[in-house]
N, C-alpha and C positions, 0 to 999 in steps of 0.2 A: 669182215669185222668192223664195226663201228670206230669212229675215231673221236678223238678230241685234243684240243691248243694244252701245251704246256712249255711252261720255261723252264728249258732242258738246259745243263751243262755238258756242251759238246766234248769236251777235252779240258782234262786237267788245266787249271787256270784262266781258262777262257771267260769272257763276259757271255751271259744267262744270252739264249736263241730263244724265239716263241717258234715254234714247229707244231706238228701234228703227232701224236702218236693213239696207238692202239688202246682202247677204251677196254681193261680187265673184267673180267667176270669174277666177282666174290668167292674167297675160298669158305671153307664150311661156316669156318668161325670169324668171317669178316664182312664188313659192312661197305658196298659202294657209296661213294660222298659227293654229289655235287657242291664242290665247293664254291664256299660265298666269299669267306673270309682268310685270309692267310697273315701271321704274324711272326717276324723275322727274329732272329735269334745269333748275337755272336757268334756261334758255331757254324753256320750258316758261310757265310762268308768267311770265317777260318776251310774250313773244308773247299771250297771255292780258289783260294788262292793259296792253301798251301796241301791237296788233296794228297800228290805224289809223295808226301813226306807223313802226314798225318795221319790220312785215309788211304793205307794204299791197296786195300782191298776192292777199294769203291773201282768200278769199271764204269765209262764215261763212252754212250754218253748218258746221262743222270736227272733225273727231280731232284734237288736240295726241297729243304723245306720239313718244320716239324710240326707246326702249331696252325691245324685247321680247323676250319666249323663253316657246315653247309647244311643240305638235307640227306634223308637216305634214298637211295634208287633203287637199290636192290640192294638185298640181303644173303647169307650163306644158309644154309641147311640148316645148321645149328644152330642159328643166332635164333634166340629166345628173348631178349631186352628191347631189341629196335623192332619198326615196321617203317615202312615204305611213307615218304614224305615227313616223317620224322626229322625236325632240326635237333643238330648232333654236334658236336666238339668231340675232337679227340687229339692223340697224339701218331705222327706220321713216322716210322721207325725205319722208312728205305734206305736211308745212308747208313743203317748197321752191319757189322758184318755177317754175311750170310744172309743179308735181305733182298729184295728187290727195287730199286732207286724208283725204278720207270713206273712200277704197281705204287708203291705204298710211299711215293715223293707227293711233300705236300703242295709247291708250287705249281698245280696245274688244275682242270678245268674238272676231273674227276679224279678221284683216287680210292684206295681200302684203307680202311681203319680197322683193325682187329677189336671183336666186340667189348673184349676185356681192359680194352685203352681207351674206350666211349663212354661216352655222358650225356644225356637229353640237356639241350639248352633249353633255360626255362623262358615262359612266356616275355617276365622282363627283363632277359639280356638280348643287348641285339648281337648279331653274329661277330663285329666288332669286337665288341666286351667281351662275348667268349674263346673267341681266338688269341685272347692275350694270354690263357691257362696254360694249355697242355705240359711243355716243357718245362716251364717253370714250377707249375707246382708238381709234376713228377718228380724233378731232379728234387725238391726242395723236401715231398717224403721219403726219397729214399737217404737222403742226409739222416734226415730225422727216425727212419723205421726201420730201416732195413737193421737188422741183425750184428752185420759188419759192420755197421756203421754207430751212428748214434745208440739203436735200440731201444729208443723209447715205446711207450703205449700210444698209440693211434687215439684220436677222438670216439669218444663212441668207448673205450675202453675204461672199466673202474679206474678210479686216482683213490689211492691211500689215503686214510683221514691225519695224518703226518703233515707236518708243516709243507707249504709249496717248495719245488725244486726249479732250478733256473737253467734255462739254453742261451748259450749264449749264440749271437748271431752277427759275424762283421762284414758288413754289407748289406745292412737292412735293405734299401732302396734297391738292393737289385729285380730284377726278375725273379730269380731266388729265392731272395730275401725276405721278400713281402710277401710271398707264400709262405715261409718258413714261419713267418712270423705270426703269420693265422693258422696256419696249423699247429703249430705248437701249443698257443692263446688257446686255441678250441682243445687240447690234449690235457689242459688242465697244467700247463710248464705256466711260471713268469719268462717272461723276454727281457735281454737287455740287449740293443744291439747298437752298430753304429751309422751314422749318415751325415749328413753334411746337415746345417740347423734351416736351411729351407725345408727339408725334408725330413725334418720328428716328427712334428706333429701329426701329418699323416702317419707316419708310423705308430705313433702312441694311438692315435685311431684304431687303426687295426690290431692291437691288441699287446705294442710293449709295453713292457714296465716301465723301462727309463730307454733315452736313448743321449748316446755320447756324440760329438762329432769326431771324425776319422781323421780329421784335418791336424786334430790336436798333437800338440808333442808328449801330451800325458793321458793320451786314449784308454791305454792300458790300465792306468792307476785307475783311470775315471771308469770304467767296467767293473774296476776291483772293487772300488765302492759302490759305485752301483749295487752290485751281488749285496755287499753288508753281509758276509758270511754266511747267506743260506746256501744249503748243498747245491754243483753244479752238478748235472749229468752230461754234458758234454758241449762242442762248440762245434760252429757251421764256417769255416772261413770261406768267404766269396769275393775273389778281387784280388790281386799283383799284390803282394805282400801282406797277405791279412794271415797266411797260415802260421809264420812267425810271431804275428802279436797275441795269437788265438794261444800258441802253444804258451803264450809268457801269461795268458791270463789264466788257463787254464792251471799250471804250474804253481801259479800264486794263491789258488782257490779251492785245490784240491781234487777239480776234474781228471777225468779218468779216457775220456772217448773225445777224437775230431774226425769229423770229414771235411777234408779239402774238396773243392769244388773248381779252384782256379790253380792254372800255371804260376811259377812264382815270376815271370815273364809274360808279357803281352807278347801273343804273335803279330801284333796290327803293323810291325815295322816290317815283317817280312809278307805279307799279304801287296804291298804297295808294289814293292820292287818286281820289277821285269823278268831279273833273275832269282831265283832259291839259290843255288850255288853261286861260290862259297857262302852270300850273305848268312844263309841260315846255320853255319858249322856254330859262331861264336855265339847264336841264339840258344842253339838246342841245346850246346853246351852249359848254356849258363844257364838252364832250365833242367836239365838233367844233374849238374851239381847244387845247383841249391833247394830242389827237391830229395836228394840222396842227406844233403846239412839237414834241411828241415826237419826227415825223418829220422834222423840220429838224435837231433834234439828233443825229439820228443819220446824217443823211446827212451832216452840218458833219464828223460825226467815221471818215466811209471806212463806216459800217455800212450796209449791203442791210436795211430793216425791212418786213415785209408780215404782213398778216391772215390769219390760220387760218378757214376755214370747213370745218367737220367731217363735213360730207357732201360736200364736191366730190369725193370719191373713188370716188365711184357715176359717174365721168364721165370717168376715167384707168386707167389700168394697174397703180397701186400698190394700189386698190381690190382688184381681183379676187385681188393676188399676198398681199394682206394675209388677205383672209379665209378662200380658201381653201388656203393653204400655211401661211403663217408663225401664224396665230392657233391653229390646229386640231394644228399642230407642237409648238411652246409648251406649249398646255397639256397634250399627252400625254406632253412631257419635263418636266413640272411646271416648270417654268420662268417660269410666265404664273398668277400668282395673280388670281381675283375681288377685285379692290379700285377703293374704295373698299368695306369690310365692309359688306351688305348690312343696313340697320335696315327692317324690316318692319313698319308701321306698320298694314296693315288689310286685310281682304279686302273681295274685289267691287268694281263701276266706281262703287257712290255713294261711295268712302271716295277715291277720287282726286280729288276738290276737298281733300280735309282734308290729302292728303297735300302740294296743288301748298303750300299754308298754311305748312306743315309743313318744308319743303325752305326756304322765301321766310325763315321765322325763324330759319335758320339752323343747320345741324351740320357737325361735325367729323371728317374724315378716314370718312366714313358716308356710304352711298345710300339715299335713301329710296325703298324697294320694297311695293308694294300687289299682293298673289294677288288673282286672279281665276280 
């Protein structure tokens, strides 16, 4: 069997090993990827240091990793979209459950993408710029499209000739966000979202209407105006307390639908620590109760509230209509900008422990991206 280098997590909690493993053979519907490019993600490093509690399905030892783009090597039977030498982005689903970490882990030297979660990178993005997508603008239509969620119309779909309707979005600058916020723009929604005031005007760039800062102590009110009383169809909260301001704007607006996307807790205290036990009892607790408050509040007040998970769409219809129609559409009408801007922090798989570090300390409206 053929081999190649990947940064494998040996054992729950452990720092990332480069090792060797077994180089897969493509299932029908999946595409082998040499990759170029990998970009790091939150979750990444949540899974990493707290996997026994979080992920405890994942069996170790693992590829982490969601957000690739390289070329194609070989194809499955059925793939009909790629050919061989093909530069491709997609989204890496191993850490799901019932997946397989070691095939379909994006932090390694080959891996699968499944055809239905790929995209031809066009001529001018480099592999960089397109390894800043996958996860974010996944998570960020399924907020927006999926059914249970928001339910809105996809780009590419009629808009009413009816006055515009508004998304609200808190957390523009996230990875999330800024996908959120060009898809929605491109769906024919106004945006109003929030960020820090370094970071609107890139956001009004890419397509909000207005943008608040989060910092404020009248965020809330300043959204309310924003809106100016045009119908809401729902809100994206992204960020340690955003689901609570979303349900108060939403509440005051007339909105009907949120997806939460964040804990109302950061795990980044219990990632550090040496030990999970006891630290993590008073975390999860206080994550498990004031997601149980949040959700009463918002049901006390007529609001629909549900969870984003940013790969279920490897498992619905808006998956397939997203990546290979409206993504690949986008960015040839320039319409679909690489954001968060790519910060390229190292090459090779030993520099992706520095980089999960690196993302965990913290940036702004920025992906941390590692060449390989």
């Amino acid at each position: 069997m053929p081999a190649h280098a990947a940064a494998i997590l040996p054992a729950p909690r452990a720092a990332l090993t480069v090792t060797t493993v077994q180089t897969p053979t493509p299932a029908a519907d999946e595409v082998l990827v040499r990759v170029r490019a990998v970009a790091i993600n939150p979750v990444d490093w949540v899974i990493q240091g707290t996997s026994r509690v979080t992920y405890r399905w994942l069996n170790t030892p693992a590829v982490l990793g969601s957000d690739v783009a390289g070329e194609v090597v070989a194809i499955g039977s059925a793939v009909t979209r790629f050919r061989v030498g093909q530069r491709v982005f997609g989204l890496a689903t191993g850490t799901d459950r019932g997946r397989d970490p070691l095939r379909e882990g994006a932090f390694q030297e080959y891996t699968t993408l499944v055809e239905r979660l790929t995209a031809p990178i066009p001529d001018d993005l480099s592999d960089e710029e397109a390894a800043v997508f996958p996860l974010g603008i996944s998570t960020a239509a399924c907020a927006l499209f999926q059914p249970q969620l928001l339910g809105l119309r996809m780009p590419g779909d009629p808009a009413p000739a009816a006055s515009r309707s508004v998304v609200v979005i808190w957390g523009g600058s996230t990875s999330v966000g800024m996908n959120a916020v060009q898809l929605a723009h491109a769906a024919g929604y106004d945006v109003v979202t929030t960020a820090s005031a370094k970071n609107a005007e890139t956001l009004r760039g890419l397509g909000a209407d207005a943008v608040v800062d989060h910092r404020s102590p009248t965020a809330v009110a300043d959204l309310v105006a924003a809106i100016g009383g045009r119908p809401v169809v729902g809100a994206v909260a992204l960020g340690a307390g955003s689901t609570d301001a979303c349900i108060d704007v939403l509440a005051r607006t007339g909105g009907e639908r949120l997806a939460m996307a964040s804990t109302p807790v950061s795990l980044d205290s219990l990632v550090g620590r040496r030990r999970l036990f006891p630290a993590m009892l008073p975390v999860f607790t206080r994550i498990g109760l004031g997601t149980l408050r949040s959700t009463l509040r918002a049901r006390r007040r007529g609001i629909r509230a549900a969870f984003v998970w940013g790969s279920s769409l490897r498992d619905d219809e808006m998956g397939p209509r997203l990546w290979g129609e409206v993504v690949p559409r986008m960015l040839a009408e320039g319409a679909l900008r690489p954001m968060p801007a790519p910060l390229v922090v190292g090459d090779g798989l030993a520099a992706v422990q520095d980089a999960l570090d690196r993302q965990r300390a913290g940036v702004s409206a920025q992906k941390v991206v590692v060449r390989l």
